[in-house]
SELUMBA-7287 format. One record per residue: residue number from 0; residue in one letter; x negated, z, y negated of N, C-alpha, C in turn. Coordinates in steps of 0.05 Angstrom, whole numbers. Layout:
# SELUMBA-7287
<n:NUM res:a npx:X npz:Z npy:Y capx:X capz:Z capy:Y cpx:X cpz:Z cpy:Y> $
...
//
This chain:
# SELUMBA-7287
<n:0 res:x npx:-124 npz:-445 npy:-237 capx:-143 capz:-447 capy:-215 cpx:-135 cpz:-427 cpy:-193> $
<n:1 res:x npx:-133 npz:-438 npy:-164 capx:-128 capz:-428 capy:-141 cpx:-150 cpz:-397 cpy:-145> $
<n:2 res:x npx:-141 npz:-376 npy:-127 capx:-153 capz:-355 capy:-124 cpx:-167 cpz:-351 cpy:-105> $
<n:3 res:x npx:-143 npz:-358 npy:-90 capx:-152 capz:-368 capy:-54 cpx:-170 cpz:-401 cpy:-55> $
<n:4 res:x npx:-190 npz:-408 npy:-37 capx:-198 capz:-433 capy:-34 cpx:-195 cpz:-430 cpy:-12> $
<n:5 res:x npx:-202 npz:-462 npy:-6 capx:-191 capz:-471 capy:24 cpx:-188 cpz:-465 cpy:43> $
<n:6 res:x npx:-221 npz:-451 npy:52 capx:-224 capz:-450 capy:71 cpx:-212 cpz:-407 cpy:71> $
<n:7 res:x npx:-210 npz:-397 npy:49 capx:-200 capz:-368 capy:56 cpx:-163 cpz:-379 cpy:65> $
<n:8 res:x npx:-151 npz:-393 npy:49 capx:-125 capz:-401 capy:58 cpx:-127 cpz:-407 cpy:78> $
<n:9 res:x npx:-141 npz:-427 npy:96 capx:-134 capz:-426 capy:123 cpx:-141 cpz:-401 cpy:147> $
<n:10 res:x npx:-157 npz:-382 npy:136 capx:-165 capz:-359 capy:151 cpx:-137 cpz:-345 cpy:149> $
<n:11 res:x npx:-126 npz:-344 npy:128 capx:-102 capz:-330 capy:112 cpx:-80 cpz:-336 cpy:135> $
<n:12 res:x npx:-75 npz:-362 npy:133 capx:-53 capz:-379 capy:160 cpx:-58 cpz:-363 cpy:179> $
<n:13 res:x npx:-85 npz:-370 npy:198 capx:-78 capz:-366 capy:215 cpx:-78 cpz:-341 cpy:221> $
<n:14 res:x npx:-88 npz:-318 npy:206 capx:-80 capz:-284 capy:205 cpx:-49 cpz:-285 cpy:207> $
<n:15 res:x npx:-36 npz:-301 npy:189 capx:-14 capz:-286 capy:188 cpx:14 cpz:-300 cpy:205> $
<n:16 res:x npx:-4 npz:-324 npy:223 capx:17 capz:-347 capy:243 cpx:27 cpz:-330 cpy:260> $
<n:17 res:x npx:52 npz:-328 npy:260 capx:72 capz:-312 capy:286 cpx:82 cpz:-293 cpy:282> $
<n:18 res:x npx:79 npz:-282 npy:247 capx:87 capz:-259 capy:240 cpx:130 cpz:-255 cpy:252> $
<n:19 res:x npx:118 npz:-228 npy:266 capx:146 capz:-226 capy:285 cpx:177 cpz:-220 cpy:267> $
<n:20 res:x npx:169 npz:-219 npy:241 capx:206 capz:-217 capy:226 cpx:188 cpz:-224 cpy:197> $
<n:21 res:x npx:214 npz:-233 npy:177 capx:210 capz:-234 capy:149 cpx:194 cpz:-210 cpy:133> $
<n:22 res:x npx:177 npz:-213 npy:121 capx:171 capz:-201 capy:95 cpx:173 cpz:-212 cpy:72> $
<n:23 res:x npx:177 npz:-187 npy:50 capx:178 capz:-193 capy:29 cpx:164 cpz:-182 cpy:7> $
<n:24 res:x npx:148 npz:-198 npy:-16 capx:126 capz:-179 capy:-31 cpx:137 cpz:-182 cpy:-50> $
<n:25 res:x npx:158 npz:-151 npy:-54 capx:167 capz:-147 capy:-84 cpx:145 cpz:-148 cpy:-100> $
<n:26 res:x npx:139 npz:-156 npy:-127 capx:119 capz:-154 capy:-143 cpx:134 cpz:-150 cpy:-170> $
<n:27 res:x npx:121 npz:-126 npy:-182 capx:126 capz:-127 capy:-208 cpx:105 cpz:-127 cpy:-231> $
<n:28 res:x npx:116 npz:-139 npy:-257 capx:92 capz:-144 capy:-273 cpx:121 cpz:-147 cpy:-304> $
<n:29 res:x npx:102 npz:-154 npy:-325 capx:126 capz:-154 capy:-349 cpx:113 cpz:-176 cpy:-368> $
<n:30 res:x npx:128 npz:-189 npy:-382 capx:122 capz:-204 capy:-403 cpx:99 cpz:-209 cpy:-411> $
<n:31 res:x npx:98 npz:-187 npy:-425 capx:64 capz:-179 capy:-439 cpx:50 cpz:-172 cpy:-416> $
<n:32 res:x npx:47 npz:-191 npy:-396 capx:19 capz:-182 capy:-378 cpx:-2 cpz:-158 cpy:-369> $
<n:33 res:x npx:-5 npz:-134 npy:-362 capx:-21 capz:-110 capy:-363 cpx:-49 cpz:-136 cpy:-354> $
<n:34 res:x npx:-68 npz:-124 npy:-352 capx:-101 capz:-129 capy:-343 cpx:-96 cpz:-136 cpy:-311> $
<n:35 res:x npx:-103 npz:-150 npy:-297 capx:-93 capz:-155 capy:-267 cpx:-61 cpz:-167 cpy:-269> $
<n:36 res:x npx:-45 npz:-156 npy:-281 capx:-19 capz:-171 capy:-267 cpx:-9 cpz:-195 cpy:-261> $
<n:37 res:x npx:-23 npz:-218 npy:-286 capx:-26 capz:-262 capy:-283 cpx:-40 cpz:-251 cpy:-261> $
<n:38 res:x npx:-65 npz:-239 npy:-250 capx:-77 capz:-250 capy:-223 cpx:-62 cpz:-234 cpy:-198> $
<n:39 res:x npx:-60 npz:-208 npy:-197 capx:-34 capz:-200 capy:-185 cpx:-11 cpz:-216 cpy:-170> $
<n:40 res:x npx:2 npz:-222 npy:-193 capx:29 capz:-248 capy:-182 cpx:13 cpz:-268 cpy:-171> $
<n:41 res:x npx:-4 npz:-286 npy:-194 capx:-9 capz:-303 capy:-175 cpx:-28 cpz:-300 cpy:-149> $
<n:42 res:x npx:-37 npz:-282 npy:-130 capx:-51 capz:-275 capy:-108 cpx:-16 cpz:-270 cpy:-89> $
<n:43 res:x npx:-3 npz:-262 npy:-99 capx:23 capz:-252 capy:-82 cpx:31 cpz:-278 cpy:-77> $
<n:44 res:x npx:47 npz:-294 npy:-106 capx:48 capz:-323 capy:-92 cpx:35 cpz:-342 cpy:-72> $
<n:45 res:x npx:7 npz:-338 npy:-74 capx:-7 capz:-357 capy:-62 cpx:-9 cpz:-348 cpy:-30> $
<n:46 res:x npx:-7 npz:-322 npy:-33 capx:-3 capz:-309 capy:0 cpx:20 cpz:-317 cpy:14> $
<n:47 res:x npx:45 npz:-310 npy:-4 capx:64 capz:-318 capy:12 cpx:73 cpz:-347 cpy:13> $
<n:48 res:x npx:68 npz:-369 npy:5 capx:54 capz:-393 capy:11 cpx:46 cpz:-404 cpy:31> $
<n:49 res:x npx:33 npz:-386 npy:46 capx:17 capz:-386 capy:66 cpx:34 cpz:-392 cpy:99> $
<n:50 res:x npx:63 npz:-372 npy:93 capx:74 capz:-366 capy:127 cpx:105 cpz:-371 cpy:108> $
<n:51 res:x npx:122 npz:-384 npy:127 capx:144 capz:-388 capy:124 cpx:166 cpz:-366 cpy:136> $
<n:52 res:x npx:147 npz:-342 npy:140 capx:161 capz:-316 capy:143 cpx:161 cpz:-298 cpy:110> $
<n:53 res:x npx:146 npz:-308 npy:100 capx:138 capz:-292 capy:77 cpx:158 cpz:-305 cpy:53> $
<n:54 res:x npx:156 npz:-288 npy:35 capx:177 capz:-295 capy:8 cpx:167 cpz:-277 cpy:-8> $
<n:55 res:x npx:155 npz:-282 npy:-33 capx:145 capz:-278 capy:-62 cpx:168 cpz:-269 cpy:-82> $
<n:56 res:x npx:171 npz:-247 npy:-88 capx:191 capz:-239 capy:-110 cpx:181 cpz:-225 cpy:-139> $
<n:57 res:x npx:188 npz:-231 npy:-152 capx:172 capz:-223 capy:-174 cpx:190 cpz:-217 cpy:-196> $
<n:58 res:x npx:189 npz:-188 npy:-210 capx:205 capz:-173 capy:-227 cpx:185 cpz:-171 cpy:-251> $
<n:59 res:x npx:207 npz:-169 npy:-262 capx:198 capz:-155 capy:-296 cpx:203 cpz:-121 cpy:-300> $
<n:60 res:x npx:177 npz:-101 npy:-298 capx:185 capz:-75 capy:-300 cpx:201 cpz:-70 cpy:-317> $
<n:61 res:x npx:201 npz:-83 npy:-342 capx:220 capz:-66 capy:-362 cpx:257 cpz:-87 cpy:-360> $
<n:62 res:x npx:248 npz:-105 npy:-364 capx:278 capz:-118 capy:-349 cpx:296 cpz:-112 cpy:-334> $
<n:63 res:x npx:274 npz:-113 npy:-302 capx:282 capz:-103 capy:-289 cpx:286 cpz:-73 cpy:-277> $
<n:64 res:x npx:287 npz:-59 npy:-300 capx:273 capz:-26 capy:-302 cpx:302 cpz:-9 cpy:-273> $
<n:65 res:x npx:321 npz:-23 npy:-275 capx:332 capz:-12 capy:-246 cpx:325 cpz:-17 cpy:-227> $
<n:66 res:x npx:315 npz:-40 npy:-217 capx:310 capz:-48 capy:-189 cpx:280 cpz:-40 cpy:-182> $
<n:67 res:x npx:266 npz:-33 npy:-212 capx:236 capz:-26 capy:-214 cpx:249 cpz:19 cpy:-200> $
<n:68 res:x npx:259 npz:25 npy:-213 capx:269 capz:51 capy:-197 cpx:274 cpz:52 cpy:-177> $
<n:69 res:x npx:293 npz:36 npy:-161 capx:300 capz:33 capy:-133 cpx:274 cpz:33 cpy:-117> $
<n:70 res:x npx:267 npz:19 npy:-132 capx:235 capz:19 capy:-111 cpx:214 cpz:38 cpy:-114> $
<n:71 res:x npx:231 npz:60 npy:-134 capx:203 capz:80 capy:-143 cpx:175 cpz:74 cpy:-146> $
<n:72 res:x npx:175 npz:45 npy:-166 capx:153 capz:23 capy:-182 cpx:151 cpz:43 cpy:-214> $
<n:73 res:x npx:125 npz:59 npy:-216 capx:128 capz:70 capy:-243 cpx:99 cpz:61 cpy:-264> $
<n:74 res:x npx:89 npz:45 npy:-250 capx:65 capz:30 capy:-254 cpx:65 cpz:-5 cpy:-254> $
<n:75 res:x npx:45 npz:-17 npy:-259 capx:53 capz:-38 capy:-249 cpx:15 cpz:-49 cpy:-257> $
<n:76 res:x npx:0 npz:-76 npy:-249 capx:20 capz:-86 capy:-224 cpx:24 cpz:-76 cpy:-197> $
<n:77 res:x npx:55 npz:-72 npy:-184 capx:51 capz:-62 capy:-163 cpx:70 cpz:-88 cpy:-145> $
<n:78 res:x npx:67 npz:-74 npy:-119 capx:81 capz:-87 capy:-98 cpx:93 cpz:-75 cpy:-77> $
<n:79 res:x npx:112 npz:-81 npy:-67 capx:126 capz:-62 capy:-43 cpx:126 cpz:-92 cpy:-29> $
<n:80 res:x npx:115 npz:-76 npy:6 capx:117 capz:-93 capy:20 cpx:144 cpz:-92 cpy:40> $
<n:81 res:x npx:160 npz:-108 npy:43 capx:182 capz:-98 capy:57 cpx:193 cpz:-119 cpy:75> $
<n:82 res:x npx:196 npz:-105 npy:98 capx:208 capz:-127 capy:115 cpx:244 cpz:-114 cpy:117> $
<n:83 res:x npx:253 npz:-115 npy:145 capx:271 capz:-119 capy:141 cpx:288 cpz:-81 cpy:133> $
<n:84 res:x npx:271 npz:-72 npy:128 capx:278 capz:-41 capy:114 cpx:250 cpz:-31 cpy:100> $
<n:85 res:x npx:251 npz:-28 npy:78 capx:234 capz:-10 capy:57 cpx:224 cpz:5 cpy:76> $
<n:86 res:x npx:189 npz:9 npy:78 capx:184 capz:30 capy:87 cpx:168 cpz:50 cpy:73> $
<n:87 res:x npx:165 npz:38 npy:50 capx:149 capz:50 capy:24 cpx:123 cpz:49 cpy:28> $
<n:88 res:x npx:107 npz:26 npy:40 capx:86 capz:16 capy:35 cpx:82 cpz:5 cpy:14> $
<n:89 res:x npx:68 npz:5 npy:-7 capx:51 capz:7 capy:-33 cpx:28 cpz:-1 cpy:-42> $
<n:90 res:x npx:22 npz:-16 npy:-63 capx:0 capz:-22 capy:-75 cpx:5 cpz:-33 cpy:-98> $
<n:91 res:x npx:-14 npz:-14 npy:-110 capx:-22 capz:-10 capy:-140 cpx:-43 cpz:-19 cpy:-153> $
<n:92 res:x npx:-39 npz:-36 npy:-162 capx:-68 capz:-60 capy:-176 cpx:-74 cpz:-78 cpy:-152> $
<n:93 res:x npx:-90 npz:-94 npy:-166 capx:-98 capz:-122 capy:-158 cpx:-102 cpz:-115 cpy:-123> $
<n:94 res:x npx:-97 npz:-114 npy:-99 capx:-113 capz:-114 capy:-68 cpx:-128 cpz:-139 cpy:-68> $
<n:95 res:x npx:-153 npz:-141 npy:-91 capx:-175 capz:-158 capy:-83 cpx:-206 cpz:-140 cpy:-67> $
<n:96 res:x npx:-219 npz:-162 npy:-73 capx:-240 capz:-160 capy:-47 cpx:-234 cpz:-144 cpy:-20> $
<n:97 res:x npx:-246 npz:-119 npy:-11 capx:-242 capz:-107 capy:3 cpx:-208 cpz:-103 cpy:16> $
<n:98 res:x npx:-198 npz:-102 npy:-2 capx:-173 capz:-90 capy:-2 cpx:-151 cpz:-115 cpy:6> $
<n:99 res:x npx:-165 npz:-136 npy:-4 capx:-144 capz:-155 capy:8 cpx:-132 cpz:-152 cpy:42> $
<n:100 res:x npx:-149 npz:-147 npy:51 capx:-156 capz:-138 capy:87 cpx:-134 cpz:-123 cpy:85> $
<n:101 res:x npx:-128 npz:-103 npy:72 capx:-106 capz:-86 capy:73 cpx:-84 cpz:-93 cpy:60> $
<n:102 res:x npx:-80 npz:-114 npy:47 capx:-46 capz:-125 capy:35 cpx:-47 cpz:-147 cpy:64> $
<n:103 res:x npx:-71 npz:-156 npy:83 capx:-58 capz:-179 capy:98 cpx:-39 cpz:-155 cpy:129> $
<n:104 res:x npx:-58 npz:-141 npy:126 capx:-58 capz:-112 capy:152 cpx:-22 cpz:-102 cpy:150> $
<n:105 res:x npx:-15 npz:-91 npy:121 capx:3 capz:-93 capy:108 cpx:27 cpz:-106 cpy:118> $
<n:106 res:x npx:26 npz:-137 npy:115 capx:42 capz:-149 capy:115 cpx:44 cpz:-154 cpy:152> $
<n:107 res:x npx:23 npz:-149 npy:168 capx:30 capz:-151 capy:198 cpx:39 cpz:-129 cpy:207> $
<n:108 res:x npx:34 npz:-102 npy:190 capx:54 capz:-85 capy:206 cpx:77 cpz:-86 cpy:201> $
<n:109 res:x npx:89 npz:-88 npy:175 capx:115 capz:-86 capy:168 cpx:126 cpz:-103 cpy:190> $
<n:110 res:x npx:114 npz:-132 npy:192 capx:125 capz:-155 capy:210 cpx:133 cpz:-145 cpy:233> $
<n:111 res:x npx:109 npz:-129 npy:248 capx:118 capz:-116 capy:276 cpx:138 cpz:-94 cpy:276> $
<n:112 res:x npx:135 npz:-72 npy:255 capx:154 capz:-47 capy:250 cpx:150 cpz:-36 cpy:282> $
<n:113 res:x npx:118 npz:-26 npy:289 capx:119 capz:-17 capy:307 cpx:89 cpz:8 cpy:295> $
<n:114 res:x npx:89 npz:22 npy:277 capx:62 capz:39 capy:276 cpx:44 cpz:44 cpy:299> $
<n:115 res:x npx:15 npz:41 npy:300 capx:0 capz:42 capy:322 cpx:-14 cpz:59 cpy:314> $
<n:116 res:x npx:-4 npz:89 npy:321 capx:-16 capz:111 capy:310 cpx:-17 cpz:127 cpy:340> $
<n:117 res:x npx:-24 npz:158 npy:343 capx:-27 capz:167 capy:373 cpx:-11 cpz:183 cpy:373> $
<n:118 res:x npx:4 npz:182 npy:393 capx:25 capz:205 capy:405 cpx:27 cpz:229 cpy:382> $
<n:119 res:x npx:-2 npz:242 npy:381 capx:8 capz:269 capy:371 cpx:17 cpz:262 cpy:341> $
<n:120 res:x npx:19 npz:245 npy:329 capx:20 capz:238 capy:305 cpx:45 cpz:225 cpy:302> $
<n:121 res:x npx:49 npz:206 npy:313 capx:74 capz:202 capy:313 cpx:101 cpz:225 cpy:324> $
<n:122 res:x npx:90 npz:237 npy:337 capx:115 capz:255 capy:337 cpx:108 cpz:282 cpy:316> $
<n:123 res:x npx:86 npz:283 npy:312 capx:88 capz:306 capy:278 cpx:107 cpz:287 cpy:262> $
<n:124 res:x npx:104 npz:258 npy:255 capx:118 capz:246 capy:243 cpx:146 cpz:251 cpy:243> $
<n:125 res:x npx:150 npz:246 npy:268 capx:183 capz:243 capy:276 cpx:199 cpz:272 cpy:269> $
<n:126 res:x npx:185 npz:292 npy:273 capx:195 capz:320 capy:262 cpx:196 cpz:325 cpy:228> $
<n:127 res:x npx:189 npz:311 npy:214 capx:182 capz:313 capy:183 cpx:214 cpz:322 cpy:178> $
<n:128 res:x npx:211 npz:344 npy:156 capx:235 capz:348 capy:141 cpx:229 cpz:347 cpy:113> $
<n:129 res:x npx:208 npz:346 npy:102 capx:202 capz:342 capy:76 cpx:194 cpz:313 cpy:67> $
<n:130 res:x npx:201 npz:300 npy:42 capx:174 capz:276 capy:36 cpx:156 cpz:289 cpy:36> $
<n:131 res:x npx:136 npz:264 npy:42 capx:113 capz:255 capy:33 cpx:109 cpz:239 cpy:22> $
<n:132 res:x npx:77 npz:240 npy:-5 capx:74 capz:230 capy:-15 cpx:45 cpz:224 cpy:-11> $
<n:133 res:x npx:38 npz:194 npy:2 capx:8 capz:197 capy:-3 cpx:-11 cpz:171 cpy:-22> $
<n:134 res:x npx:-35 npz:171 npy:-29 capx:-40 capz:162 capy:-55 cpx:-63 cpz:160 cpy:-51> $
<n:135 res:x npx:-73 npz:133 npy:-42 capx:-98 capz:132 capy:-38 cpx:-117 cpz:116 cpy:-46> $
<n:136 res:x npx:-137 npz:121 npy:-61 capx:-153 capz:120 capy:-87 cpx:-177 cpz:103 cpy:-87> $
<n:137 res:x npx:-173 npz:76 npy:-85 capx:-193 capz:50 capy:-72 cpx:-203 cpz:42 cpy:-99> $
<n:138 res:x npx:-229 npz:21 npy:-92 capx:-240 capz:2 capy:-111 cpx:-245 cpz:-21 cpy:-95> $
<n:139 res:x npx:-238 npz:-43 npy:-102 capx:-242 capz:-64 capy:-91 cpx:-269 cpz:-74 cpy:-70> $
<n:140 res:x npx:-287 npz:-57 npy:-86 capx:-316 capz:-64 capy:-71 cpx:-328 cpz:-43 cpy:-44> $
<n:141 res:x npx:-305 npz:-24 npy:-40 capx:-315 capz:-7 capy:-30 cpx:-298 cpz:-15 cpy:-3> $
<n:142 res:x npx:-325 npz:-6 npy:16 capx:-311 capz:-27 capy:46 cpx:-296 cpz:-12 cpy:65> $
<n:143 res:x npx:-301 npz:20 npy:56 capx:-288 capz:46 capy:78 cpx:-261 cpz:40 cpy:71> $
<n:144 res:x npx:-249 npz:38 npy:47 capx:-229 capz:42 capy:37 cpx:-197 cpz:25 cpy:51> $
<n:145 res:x npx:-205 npz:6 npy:63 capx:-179 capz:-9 capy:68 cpx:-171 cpz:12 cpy:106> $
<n:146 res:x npx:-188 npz:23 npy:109 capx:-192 capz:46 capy:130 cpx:-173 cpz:61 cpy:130> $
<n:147 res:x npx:-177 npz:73 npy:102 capx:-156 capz:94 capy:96 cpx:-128 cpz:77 cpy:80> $
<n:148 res:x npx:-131 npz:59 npy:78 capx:-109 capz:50 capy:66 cpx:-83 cpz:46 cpy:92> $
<n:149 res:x npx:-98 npz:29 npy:111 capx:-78 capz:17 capy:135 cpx:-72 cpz:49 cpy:142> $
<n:150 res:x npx:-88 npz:62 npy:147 capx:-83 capz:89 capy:169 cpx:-51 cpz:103 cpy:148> $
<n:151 res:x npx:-57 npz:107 npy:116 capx:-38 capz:112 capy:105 cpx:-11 cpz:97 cpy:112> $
<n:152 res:x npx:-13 npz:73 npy:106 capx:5 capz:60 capy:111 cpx:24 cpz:57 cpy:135> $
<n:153 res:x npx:-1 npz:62 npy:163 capx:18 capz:65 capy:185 cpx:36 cpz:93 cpy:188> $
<n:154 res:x npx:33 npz:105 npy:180 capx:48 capz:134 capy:174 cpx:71 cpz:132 cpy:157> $
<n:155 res:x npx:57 npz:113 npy:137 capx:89 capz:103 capy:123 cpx:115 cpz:85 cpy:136> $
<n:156 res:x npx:100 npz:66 npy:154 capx:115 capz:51 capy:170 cpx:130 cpz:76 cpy:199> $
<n:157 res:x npx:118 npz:92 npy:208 capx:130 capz:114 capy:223 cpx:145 cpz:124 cpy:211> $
<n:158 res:x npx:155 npz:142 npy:189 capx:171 capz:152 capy:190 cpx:183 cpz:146 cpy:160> $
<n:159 res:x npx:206 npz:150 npy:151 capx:223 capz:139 capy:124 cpx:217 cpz:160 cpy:116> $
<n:160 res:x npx:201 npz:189 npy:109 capx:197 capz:201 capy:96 cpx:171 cpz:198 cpy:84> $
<n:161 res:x npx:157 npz:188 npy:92 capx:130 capz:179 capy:83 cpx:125 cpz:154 cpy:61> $
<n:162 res:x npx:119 npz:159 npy:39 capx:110 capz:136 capy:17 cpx:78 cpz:135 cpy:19> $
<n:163 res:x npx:72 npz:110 npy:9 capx:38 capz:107 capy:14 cpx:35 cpz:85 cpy:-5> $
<n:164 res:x npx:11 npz:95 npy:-18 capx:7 capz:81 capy:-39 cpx:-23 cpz:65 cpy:-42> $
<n:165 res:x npx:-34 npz:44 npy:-45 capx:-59 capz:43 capy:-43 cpx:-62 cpz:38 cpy:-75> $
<n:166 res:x npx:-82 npz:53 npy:-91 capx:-83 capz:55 capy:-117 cpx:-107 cpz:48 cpy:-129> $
<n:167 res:x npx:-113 npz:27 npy:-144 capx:-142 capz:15 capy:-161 cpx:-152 cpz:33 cpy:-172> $
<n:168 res:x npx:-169 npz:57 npy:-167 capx:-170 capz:73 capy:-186 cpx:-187 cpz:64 cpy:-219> $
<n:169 res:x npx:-200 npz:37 npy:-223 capx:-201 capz:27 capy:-239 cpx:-187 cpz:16 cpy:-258> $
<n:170 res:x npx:-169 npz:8 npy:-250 capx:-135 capz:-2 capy:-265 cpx:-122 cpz:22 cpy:-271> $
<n:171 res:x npx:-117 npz:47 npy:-258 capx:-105 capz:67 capy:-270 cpx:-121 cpz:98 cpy:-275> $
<n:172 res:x npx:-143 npz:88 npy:-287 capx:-169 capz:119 capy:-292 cpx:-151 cpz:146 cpy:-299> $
<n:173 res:x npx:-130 npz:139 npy:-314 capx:-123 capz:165 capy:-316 cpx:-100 cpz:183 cpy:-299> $
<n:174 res:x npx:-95 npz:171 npy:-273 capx:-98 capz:178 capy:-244 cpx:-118 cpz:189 cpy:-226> $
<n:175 res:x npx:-135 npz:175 npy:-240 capx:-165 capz:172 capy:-220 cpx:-175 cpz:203 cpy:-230> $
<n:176 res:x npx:-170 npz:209 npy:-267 capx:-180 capz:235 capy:-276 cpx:-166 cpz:256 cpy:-267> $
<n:177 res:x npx:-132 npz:249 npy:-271 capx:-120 capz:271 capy:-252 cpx:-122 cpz:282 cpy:-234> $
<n:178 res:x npx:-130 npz:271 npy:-217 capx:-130 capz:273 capy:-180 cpx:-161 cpz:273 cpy:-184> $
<n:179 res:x npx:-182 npz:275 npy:-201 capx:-203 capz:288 capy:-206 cpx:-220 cpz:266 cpy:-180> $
<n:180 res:x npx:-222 npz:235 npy:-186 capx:-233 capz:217 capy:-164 cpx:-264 cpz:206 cpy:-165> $
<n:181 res:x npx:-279 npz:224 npy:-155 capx:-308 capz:234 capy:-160 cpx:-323 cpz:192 cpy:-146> $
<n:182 res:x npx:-306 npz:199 npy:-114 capx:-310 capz:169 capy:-98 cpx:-286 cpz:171 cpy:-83> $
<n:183 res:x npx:-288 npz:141 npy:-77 capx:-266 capz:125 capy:-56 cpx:-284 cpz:120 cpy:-28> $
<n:184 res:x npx:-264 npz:122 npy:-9 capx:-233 capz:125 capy:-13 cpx:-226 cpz:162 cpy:-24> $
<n:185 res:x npx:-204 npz:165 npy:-31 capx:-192 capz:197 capy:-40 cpx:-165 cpz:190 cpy:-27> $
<n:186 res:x npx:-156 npz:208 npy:-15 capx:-124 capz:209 capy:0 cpx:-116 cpz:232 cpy:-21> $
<n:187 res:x npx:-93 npz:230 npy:-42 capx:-86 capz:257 capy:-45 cpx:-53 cpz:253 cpy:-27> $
<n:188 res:x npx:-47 npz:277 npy:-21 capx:-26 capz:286 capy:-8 cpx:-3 cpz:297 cpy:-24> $
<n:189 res:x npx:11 npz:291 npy:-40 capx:29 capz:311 capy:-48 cpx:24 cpz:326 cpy:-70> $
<n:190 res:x npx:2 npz:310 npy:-85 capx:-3 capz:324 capy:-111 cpx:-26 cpz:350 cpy:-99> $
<n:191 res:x npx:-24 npz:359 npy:-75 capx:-41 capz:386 capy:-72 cpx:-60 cpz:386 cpy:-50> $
<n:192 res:x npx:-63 npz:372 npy:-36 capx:-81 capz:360 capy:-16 cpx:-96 cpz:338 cpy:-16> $
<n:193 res:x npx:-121 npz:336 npy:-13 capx:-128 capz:312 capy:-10 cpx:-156 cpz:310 cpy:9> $
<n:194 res:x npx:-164 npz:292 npy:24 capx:-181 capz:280 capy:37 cpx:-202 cpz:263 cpy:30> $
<n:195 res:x npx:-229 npz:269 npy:26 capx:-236 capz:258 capy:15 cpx:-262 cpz:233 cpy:39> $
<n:196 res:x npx:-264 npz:219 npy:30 capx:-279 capz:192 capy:49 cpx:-264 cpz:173 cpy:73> $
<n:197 res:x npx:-272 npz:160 npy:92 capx:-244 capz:145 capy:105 cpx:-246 cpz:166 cpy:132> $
<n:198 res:x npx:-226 npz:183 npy:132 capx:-222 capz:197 capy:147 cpx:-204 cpz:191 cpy:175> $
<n:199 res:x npx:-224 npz:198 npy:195 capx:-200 capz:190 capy:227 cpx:-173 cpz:203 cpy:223> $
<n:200 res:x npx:-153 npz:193 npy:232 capx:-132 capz:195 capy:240 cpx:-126 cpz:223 cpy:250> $
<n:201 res:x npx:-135 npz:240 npy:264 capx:-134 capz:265 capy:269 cpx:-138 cpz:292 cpy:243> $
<n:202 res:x npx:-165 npz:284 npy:228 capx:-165 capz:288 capy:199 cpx:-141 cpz:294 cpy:194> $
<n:203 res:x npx:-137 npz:267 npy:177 capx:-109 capz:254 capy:159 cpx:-86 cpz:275 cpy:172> $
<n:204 res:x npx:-91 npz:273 npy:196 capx:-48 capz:293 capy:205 cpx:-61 cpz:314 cpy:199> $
<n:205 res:x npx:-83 npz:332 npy:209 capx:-90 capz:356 capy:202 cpx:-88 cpz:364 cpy:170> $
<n:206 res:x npx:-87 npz:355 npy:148 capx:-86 capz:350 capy:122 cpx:-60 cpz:349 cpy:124> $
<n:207 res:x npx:-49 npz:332 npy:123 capx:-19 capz:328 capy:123 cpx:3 cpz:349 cpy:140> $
<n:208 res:x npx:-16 npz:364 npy:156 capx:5 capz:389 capy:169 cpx:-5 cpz:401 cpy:145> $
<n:209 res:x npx:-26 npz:411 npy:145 capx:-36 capz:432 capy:112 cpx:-17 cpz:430 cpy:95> $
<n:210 res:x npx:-13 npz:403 npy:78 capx:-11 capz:400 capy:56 cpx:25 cpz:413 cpy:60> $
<n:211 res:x npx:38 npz:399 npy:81 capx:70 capz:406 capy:85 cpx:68 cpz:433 cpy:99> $
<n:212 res:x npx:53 npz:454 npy:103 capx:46 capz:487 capy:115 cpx:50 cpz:500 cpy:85> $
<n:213 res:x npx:35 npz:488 npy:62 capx:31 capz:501 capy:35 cpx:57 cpz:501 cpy:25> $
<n:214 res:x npx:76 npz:481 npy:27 capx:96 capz:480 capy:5 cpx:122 cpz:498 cpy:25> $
<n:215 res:x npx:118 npz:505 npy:45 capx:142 capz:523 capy:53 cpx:128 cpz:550 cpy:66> $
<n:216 res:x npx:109 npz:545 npy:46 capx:104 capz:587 capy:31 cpx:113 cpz:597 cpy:20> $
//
C-alpha cells in the first residue's frame, strides 16, 4: 500500500517541478529490517518517483558497511541527500508527518546549492576551520521542528565543514537520553552545545560561535 495518496503525490510534483540539478537519496537500511526502515525506503522511493531529477538509492548497512562509512551512516534508517557534491545533509528515522516538509525543503536546497541564510552567517560560515557537528532532535508530530531542521541544514549546504542531522528522537531514545532530550526541537552542537526550541537563525550562529569559542580553550 502506497504511503503517499493521490492527491499528497501530486502536491509532492508540483513542490518539487523544476528542481534546478539532480538529487540523490542515498538510503540505507539492512536485511533484517530495523522498526521504520520497509517504510523509510519505501517513502524515499515513492518521492523520488515523483521528479525525473530525483534517483532513489538504497544500501544495505552491513553489506554495504564501506560505502555506509563514506557517508558517515552509523545508524540507520538513514539518508543523505546529495546532489551534485555531498553536503552532509542528514536524516535519521522515518521524515514523516511534520518532518516530511523538511526531506521535500531538503531536496530543493541541495537542487539550488545556493543556502539562504544572512550575510553575517554565511560569512561566520565561510571562515570555519573546525567541523561541525549538528544534531537535531525532532518527532514527527511536532510542528516547530522542521524550523530547526531546514535552518540546520542550510548551514550544512554553506559550508563543507558543517554536517546536519535531523534525528527521530523516538527511533533512537538512547540518543535522545544522551543528549538528555527533555522536548523537540533540541539542536545539540558538537556533543557540547545545544539549543533548545526552534530557534532564529541569529540564535543558532550565536551557539555555534559558543560551541567552536569552547573547543579552542
Amino acid at each position: 500500500m502506497p504511503l503517499l495518496n493521490e492527491q499528497v503525490k501530486e502536491q509532492v510534483k508540483q513542490q518539487l517541478d523544476g528542481l534546478a540539478s539532480p538529487v540523490r537519496l542515498v538510503m540505507f537500511t539492512q536485511e533484517f529490517e530495523c522498526q521504520y526502515c520497509a517504510e523509510t525506503r519505501q517513502l524515499v522511493q515513492e518521492v523520488a518517483s515523483l521528479s525525473d531529477q530525483l534517483e532513489a538509492e538504497i544500501y544495505d548497512f552491513v553489506a554495504d558497511e564501506q560505502l555506509a562509512e563514506e557517508y558517515g551512516i552509523d545508524k540507520i534508517p538513514a539518508i543523505a541527500v546529495v546532489g551534485e557534491q555531498d553536503h552532509g545533509i542528514r536524516f535519521y528515522g522515518i521524515p514523516s508527518g511534520y518532518e516530511f516538509t523538511s526531506l521535500l525543503e531538503a531536496i530543493q536546497a541541495v537542487a539550488r546549492n545556493k543556502p539562504e541564510l544572512n550575510d553575517a552567517t554565511q560569512a561566520y560560515l565561510a571562515e570555519l576551520n573546525q567541523a561541525v557537528h549538528m544534531q537535531v532532535f525532532v518527532t514527527p508530530t511536532c510542528p516547530y521542528c522542521p524550523q530547526s531542521v531546514v535552518l540546520a541544514h542550510q548551514m550544512a549546504l554553506a559550508s563543507p565543514l558543517v554536517r546536519a542531522d535531523m534525528v527521530e528522537a523516538q527511533e533512537f531514545p538512547y540518543l535522545a537520553t544522551k543528549y538528555q532530550v527533555m522536548g523537540v526541537p533540541r539542536t545539540v552542537i558538537n556533543e557540547t552545545t545545544h539549543v533548545e526550541g526552534a530557534a532564529p537563525e541569529s540564535m543558532l550562529l550565536g551557539k555555534l560561535q559558543e560551541a567552536m569559542a569552547s573547543e579552542e580553550e
